[in-house]
C-alpha positions as CSV (number, residue, x, y, z in Angstrom):
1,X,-24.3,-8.9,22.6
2,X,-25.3,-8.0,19.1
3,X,-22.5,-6.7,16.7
4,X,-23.7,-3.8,14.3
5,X,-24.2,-4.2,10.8
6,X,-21.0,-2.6,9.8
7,X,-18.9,-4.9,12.0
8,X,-20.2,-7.7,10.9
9,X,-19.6,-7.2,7.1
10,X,-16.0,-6.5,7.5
11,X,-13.9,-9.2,5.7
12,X,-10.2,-9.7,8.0
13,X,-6.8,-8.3,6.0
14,X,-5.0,-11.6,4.3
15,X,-2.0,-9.9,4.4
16,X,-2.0,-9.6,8.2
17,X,-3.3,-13.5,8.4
18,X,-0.7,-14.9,6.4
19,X,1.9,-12.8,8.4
20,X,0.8,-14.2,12.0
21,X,0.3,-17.7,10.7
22,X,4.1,-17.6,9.4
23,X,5.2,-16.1,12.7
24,X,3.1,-18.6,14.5
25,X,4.6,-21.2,12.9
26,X,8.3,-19.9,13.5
27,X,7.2,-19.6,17.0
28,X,6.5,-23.6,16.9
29,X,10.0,-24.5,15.4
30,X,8.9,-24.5,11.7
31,X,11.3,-23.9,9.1
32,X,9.3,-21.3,7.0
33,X,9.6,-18.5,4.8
34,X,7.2,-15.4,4.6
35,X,6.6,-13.4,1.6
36,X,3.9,-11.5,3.2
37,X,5.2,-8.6,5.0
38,X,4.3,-5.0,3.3
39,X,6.7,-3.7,5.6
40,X,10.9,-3.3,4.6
41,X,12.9,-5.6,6.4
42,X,15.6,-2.6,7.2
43,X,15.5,-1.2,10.9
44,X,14.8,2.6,11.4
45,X,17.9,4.5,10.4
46,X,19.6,5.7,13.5
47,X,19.0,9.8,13.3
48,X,15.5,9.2,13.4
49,X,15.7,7.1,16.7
50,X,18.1,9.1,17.8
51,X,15.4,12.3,17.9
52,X,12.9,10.1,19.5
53,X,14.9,9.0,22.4
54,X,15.9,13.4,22.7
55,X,12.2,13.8,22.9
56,X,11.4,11.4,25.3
57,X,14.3,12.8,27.5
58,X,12.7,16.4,26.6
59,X,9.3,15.1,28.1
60,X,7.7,15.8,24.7
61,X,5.5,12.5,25.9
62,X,1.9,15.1,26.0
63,X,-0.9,15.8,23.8
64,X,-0.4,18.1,20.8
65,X,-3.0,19.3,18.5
66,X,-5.0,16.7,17.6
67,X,-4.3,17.2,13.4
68,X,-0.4,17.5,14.4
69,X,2.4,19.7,15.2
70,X,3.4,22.6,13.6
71,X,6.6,21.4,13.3
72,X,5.8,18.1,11.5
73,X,3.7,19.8,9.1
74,X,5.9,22.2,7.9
75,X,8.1,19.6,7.2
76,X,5.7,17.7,5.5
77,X,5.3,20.8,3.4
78,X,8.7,21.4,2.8
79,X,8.8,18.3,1.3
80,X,5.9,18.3,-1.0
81,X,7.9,21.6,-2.4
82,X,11.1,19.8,-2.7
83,X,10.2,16.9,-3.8
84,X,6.5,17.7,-6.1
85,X,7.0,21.1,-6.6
86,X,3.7,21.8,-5.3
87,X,3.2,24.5,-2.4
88,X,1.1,23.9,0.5
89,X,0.4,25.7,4.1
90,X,0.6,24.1,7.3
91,X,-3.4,24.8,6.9
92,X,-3.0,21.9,4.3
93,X,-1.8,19.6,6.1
94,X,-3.5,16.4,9.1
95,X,-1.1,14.3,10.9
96,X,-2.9,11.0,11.4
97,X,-1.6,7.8,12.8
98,X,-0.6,6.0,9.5
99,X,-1.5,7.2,6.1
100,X,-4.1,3.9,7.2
101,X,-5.7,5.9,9.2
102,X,-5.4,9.2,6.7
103,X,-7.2,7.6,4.2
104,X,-10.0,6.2,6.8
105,X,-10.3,9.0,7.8
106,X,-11.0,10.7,3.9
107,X,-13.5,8.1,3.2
108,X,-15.5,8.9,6.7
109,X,-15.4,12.8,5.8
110,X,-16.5,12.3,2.2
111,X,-18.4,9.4,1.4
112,X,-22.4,9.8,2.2
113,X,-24.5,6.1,2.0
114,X,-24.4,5.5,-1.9
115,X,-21.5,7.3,-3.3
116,X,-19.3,5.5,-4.9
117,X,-15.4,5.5,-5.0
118,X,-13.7,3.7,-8.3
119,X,-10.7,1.7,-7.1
120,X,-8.1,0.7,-9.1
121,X,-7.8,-3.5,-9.3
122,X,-6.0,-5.3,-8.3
123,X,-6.1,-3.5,-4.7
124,X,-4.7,-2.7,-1.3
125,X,-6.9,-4.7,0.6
126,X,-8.3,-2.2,3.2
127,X,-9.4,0.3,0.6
128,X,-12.4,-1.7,0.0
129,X,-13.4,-2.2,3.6
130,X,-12.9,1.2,4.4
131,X,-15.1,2.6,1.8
132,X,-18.0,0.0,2.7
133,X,-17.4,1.5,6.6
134,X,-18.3,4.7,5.0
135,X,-21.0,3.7,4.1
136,X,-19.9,4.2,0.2
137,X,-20.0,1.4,-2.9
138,X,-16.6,0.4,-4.1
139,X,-16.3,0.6,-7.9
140,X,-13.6,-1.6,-9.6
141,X,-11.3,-0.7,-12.5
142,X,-9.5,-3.2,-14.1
143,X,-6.0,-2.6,-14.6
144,X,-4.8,-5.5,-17.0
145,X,-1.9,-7.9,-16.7
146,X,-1.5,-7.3,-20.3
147,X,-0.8,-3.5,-19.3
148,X,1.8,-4.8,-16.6
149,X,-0.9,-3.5,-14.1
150,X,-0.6,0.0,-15.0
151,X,-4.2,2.0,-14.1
152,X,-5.4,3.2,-17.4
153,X,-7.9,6.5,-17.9
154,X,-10.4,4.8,-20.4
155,X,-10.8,2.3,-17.2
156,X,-11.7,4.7,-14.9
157,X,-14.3,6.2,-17.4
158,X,-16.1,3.8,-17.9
159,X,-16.7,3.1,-14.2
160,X,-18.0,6.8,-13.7
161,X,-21.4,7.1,-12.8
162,X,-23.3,10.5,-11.2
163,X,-23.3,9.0,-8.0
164,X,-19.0,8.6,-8.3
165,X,-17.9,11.1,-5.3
166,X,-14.0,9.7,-5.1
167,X,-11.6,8.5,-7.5
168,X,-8.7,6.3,-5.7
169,X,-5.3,6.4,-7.2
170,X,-2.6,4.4,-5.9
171,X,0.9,4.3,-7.5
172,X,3.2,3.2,-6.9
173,X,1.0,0.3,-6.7
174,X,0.2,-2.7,-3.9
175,X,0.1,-5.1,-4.4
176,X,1.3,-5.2,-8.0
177,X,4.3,-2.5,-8.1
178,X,3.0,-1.3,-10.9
179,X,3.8,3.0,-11.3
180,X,0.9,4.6,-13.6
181,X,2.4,6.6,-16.6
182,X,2.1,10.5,-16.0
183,X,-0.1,10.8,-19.3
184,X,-2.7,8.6,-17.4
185,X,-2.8,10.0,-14.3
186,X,-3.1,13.4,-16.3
187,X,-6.1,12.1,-18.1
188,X,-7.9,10.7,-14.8
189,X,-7.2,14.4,-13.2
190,X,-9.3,16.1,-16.2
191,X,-11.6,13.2,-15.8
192,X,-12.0,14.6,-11.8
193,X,-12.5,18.2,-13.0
194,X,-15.6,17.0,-15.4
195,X,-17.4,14.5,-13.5
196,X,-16.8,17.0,-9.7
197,X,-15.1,14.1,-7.9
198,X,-12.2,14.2,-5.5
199,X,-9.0,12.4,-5.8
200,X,-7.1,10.7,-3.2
201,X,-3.6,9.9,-4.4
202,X,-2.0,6.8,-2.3
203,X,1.8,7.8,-2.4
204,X,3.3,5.7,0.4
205,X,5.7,4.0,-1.9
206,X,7.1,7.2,-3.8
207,X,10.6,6.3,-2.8
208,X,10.5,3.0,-4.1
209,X,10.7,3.6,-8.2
210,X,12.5,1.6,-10.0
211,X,13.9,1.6,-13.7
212,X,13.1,4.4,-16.3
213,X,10.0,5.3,-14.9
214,X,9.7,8.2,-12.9
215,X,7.1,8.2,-9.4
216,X,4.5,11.3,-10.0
217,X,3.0,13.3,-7.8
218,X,-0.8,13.5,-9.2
219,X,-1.4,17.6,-7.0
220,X,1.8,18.4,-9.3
221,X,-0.1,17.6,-12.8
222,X,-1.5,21.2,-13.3
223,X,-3.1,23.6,-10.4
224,X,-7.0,22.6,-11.5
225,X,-6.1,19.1,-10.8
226,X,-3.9,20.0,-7.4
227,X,-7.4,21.8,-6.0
228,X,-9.4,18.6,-6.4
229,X,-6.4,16.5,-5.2
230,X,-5.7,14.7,-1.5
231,X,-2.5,12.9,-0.9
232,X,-1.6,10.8,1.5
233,X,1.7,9.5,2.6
234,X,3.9,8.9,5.6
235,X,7.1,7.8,7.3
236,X,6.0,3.9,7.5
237,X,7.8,2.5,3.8
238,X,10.1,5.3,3.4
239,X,11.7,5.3,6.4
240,X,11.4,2.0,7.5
241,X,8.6,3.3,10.5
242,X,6.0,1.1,10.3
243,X,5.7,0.8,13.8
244,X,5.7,4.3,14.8
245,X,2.4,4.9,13.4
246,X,2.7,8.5,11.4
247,X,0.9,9.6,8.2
248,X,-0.8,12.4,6.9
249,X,-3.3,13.7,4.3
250,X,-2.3,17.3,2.4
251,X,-5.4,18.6,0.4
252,X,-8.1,21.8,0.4
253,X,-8.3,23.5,3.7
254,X,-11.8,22.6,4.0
255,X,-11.3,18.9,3.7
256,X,-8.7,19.1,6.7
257,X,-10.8,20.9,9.1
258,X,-13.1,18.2,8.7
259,X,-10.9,15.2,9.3
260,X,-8.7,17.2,12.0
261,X,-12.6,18.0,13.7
262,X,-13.5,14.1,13.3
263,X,-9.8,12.7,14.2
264,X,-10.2,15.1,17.3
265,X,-12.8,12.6,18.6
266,X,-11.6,9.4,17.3
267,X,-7.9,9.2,18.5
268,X,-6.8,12.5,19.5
269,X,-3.3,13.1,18.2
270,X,-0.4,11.1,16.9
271,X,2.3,10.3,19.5
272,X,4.2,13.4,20.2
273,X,7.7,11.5,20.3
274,X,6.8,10.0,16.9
275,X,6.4,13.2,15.7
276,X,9.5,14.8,16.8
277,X,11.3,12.0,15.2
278,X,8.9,12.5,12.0
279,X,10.5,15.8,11.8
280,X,13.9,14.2,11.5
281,X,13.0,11.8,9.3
282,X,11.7,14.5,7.0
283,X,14.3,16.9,7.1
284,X,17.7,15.1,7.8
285,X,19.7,13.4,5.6
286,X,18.2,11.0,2.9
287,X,21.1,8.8,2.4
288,X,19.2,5.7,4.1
289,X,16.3,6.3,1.5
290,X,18.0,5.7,-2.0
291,X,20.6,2.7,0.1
292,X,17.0,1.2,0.6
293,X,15.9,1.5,-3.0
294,X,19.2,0.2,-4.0
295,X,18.7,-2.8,-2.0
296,X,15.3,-3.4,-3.2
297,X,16.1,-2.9,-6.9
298,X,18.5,-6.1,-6.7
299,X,16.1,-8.0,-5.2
300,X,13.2,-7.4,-7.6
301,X,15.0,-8.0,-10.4
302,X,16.6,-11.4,-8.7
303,X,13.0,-12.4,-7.8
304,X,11.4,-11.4,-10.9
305,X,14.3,-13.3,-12.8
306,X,13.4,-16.8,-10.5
307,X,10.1,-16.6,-10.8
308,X,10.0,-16.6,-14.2
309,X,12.2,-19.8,-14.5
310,X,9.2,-21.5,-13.2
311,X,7.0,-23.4,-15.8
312,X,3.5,-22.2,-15.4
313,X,4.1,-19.0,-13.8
314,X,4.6,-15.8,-15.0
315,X,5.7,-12.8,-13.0
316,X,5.6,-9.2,-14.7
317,X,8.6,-6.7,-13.6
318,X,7.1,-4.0,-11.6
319,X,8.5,-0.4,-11.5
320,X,7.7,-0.1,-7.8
321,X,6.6,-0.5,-4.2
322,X,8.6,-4.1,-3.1
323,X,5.9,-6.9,-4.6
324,X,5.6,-9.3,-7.3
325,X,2.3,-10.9,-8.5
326,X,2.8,-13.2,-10.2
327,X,0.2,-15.0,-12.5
328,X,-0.3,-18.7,-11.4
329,X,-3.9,-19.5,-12.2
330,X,-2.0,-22.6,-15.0
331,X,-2.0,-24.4,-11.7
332,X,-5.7,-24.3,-10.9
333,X,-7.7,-27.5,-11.1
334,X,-4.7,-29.8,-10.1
335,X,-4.7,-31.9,-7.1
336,X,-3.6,-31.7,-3.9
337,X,-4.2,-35.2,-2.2
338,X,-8.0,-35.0,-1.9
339,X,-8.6,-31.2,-2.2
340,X,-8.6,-29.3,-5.8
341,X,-6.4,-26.0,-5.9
342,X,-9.5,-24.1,-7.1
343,X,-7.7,-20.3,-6.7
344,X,-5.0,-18.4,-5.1
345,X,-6.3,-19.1,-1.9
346,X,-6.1,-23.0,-2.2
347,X,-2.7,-22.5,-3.8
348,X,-1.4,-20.3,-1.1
349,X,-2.1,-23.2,1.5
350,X,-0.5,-26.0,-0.7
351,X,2.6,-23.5,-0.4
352,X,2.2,-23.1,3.2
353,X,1.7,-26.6,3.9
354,X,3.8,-28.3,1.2
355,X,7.1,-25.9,0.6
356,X,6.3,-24.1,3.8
357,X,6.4,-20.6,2.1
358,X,3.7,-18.4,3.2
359,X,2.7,-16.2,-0.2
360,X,-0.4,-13.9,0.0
361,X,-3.5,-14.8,-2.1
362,X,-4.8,-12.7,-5.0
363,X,-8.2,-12.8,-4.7
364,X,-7.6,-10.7,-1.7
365,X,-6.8,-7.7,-3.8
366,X,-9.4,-9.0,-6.3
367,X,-7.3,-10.7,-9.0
368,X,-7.3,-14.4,-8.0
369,X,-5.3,-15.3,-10.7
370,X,-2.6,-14.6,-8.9
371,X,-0.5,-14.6,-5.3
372,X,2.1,-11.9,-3.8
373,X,5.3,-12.0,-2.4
374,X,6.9,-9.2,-0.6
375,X,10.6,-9.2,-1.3
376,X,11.4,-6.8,1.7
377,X,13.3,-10.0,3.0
378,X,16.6,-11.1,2.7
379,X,18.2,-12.4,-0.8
380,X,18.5,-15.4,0.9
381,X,15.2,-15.9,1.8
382,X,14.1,-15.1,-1.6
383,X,16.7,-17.5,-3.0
384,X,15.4,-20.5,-1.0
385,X,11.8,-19.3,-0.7
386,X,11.6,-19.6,-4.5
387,X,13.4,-22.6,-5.1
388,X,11.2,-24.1,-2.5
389,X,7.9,-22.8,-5.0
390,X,9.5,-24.1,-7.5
391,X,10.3,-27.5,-6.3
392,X,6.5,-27.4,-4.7
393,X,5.0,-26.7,-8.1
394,X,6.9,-29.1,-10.2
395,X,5.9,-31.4,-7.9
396,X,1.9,-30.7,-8.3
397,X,2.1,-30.2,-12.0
398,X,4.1,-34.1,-12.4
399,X,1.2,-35.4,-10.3
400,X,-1.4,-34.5,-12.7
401,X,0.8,-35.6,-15.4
């Protein structure tokens, strides 16, 4: 059978490799340690499952409209108020499965073959794929490791051409943690407005902001800006609901109606139970949420802290999202019995093989100058899974020596 074109250009997700080799090898006895994971490491907090097990036992197990209930997306709307200040209707709103899906979804209603979205780099790696199944040109803008990451607007100017349909925002940032300054993300807006392209504004990680800076909701920067403005989020990092499979997209009505008529073809709706609980998630209490954040802010900083007590590696602190990535290109060029480490990719297998510490490659999210580590994992993984880099990369840099 012959594959199509689009199929066969597809390039796998790193993130999700590393992550089954590491449980893979766990499953064979190895004593290893995964910094891979974009997922937190905390279990679903117990309201939330709670309302999922009442809707089960309410048979809410049928089809609802394909864009969503009601129900959820008021609550999604309630929450944009509270939380953005920015008022939407229910009209506003598509319930997809995964703000995955919400943005693959976008591409497919807006892209044409040839238009070209500018992408902030270092990237998520499936914004790239998606845009080429669109049909569209991924554009790159460099956001520095001088800036700490952070997406600036003169970047994204100079990448705009007249065939740019879709400027991609994505802060707080994967895979670098960086959150882009409001003055910035002001600037790109106006840049929007002139040049007549959309923006989709990846929010997943709002919740996880860390420091003095502030997470901002790019709709909330002025009501020109909100009318050219598509934000996607979900229940997956927030609430610890990866697994449940439940974002959405909030944007102009006539952007929904497309995706809601598409998604109706595609995959129907959402799971109704995952919905219900959705709604809990949403609207109960929010204690779980900063407990997480909490959490997470000791271990960045205790990460941040380690990796920079190794020689050859430096490791920005980032204001959000749960990564580091760390620059660690001083290694390239050393050996590694008879192989070179060339890149990140070479230097993630010497820490697979030699430290057994699974770390995911840069030049996966386009910056191959560096790897990333989730730390939604214990301290105690991070404790050992650093000293094991450590102790791994002493030991390459005193055989070149």
């Amino acid at each position: 059978m012959v594959l199509s074109d689009r199929v066969k250009g597809i390039t796998p997700s790193a993130t999700l490799a590393i992550t089954a080799r590491v449980k893979q090898m766990k499953k064979e006895g190895v004593d290893v340690i995964g910094f891979g994971a974009g997922e937190p490491d905390f279990d679903t907090p117990k309201n939330v499952k709670k309302a999922a097990v009442q809707a089960l036992k309410e048979g809410v197990t049928k089809y609802t409209p394909a864009s969503g209930t009601d129900e959820l997306k008021q609550a999604v709307c309630d929450a944009m108020k509270r939380e953005c200040g920015v008022d939407y209707a229910k009209e506003n709103v598509v319930v997809s499965c995964g703000a995955k899906h919400s943005l693959y979804n976008l591409f497919q209603a807006l892209c044409n073959p040839g238009d070209e979205v500018v992408i902030p780099s270092p990237y998520w790696v499936s914004y790239e794929e998606m845009v080429k199944l669109a049909g569209g040109v991924p554009v790159f803008a460099e956001c520095k490791f001088e800036d700490e990451f952070e997406l600036k607007a003169e970047a994204v100017k100079a990448k705009i051409t007249p065939k740019t349909r879709i400027i991609l925002v994505n802060s707080p940032n994967n895979p670098t943690g960086a959150v882009y300054e409001e003055k910035e993300l002001k600037a790109i807006g106006e840049l929007a407005g002139e040049h007549a392209c959309t923006i989709i504004s990846d929010e997943i990680y709002d919740k996880m902001v860390f420091g003095k800076r502030k997470n901002v909701c790019v709709a909330s920067l002025g009501e020109k800006i909100k009318e050219r403005t598509i934000t996607v989020n979900g229940v997956s990092k927030t609430y610890s609901m990866t697994g449940w499979r439940i974002g959405w997209a909030v944007g102009p009505v006539n952007i929904m109606k497309a995706i809601s008529n598409m998604q109706s073809h595609a995959t129907s709706n959402p799971t109704s139970f995952a919905q219900k609980a959705s709604v809990e998630a949403l609207n109960g209490k929010q204690n779980f949420v900063s407990k997480m954040a909490r959490e997470f802010n000791k271990r960045r900083k205790r990460i941040v802290a380690l990796l920079n007590e190794i020689s050859g590696v430096e490791c920005p602190e980032p204001n959000g999202a749960f990564y580091v990535f760390p620059k660690v290109s001083s290694f390239y060029g050393s050996k590694w019995g008879e192989r070179t480490i060339n890149g990140s990719l070479d230097l993630a297998e010497y820490l697979l093989g030699e430290a057994r510490v699974g770390v995911v490659p840069g030049i996966a999210f386009g910056s191959d100058a560096n790897v990333r580590l989730s730390y939604a994992t214990s301290m105690q993984n991070i404790e050992e899974g650093v000293k094991r880099i450590k102790q791994a990369l002493e030991k390459l840099k005193a055989s070149q020596a």
